[in-house]
N, C-alpha and C positions, 0 to 999 in steps of 0.2 A: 222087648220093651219099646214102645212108641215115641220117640223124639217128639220133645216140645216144642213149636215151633218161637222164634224171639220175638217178643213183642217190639216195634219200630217205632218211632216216634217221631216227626217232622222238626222238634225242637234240637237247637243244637245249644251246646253248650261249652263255653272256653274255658278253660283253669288256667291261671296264671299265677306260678310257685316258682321261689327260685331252687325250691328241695327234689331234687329226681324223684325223692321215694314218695314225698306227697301225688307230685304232679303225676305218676305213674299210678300209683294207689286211686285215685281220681279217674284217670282216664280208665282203667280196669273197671271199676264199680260202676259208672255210669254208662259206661256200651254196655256191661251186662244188665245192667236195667232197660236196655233198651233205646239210649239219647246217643245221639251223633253229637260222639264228645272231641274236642281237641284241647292243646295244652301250650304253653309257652312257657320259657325259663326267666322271660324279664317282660318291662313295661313295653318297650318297642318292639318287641314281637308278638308281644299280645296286642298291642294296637292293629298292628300290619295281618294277625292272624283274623283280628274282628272284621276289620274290612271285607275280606275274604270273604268269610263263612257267615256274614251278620249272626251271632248268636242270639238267643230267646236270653239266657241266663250265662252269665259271667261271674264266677268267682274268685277272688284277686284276693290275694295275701297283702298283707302288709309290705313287709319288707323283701322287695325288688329290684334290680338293677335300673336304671334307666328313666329313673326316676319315681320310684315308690307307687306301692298300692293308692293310694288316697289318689294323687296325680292321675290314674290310668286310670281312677274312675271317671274323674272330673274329665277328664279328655274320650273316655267314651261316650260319657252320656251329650257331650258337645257334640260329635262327631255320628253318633248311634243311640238318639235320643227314647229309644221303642228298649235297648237291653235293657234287663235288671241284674245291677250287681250287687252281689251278695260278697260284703268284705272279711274276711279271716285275715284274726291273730293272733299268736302265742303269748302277746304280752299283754302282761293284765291291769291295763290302763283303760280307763274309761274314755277318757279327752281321746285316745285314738277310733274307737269306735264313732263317736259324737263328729270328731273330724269327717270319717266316712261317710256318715250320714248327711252329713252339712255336704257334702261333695258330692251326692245323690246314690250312693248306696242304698238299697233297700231295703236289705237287713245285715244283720253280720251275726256270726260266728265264732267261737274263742277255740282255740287250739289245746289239748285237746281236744277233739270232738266225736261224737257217736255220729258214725255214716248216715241211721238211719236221721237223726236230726237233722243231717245238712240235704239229703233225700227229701224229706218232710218238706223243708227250705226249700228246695229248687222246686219242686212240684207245685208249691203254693205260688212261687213267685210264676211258672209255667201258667197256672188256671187264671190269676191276676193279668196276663199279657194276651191270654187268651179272648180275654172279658172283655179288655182295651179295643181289643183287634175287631170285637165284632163275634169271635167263631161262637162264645159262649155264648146266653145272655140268661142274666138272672130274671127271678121272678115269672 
């Protein structure tokens, strides 16, 4: 039987969860799609991971150490004004989403979530950074 070879992707992309099994489940699915994924447990190592690695797509949970999701967008997109973050939460409040957004998230996601939706998600936000940058162009 013939090995498939992996599809690579020049986009990288951060998770920032303070749950192992999320942040793991994350980092799992998206190497094997093919994204140079990395992960952090709080908001100051996902800062210090972003600098690093600049990622294309950042997805940042809500509730963080080090001073909360919403914060570590606002302070990415200060700091790495080209990411998109994509906010995740498990609580079912509206005003937190809206917060996010007002702090320059791009989209968000609710907890539960179907992979391939948040797939769906990064990929759209990936073709949007793309478009930015120049590599795509429409029309």
């Amino acid at each position: 039987m013939a090995h498939m070879p992996v599809i690579t992707h020049a986009e990288r992309i951060l998770v920032v969860d303070d749950e192992p099994g999320m942040r793991q489940l994350l980092l799992i699915f998206f190497r094997k799609e093919g994204y140079q994924t990395v992960a952090a447990p709080d908001a100051v190592e996902g800062l210090a991971l972003a600098a690093e690695v600049d990622p294309t797509v950042a997805i940042i949970d809500y509730r963080i150490a080090g001073g909360g999701g919403i914060n570590l967008i606002r302070k990415l997109r200060e700091h790495l004004p080209d990411v998109r973050c994509i906010f995740m939460t498990a609580y079912d409040d509206p005003d937190y989403f809206q917060q996010a957004l007002d702090a320059g998230a791009v989209d968000t996601i609710a907890k539960p979530f179907d992979l391939l939706d948040l797939l769906a998600k990064v990929q759209r936000q990936i073709r949007l950074s793309r478009v930015r940058r120049g590599v795509i162009r429409i029309g």
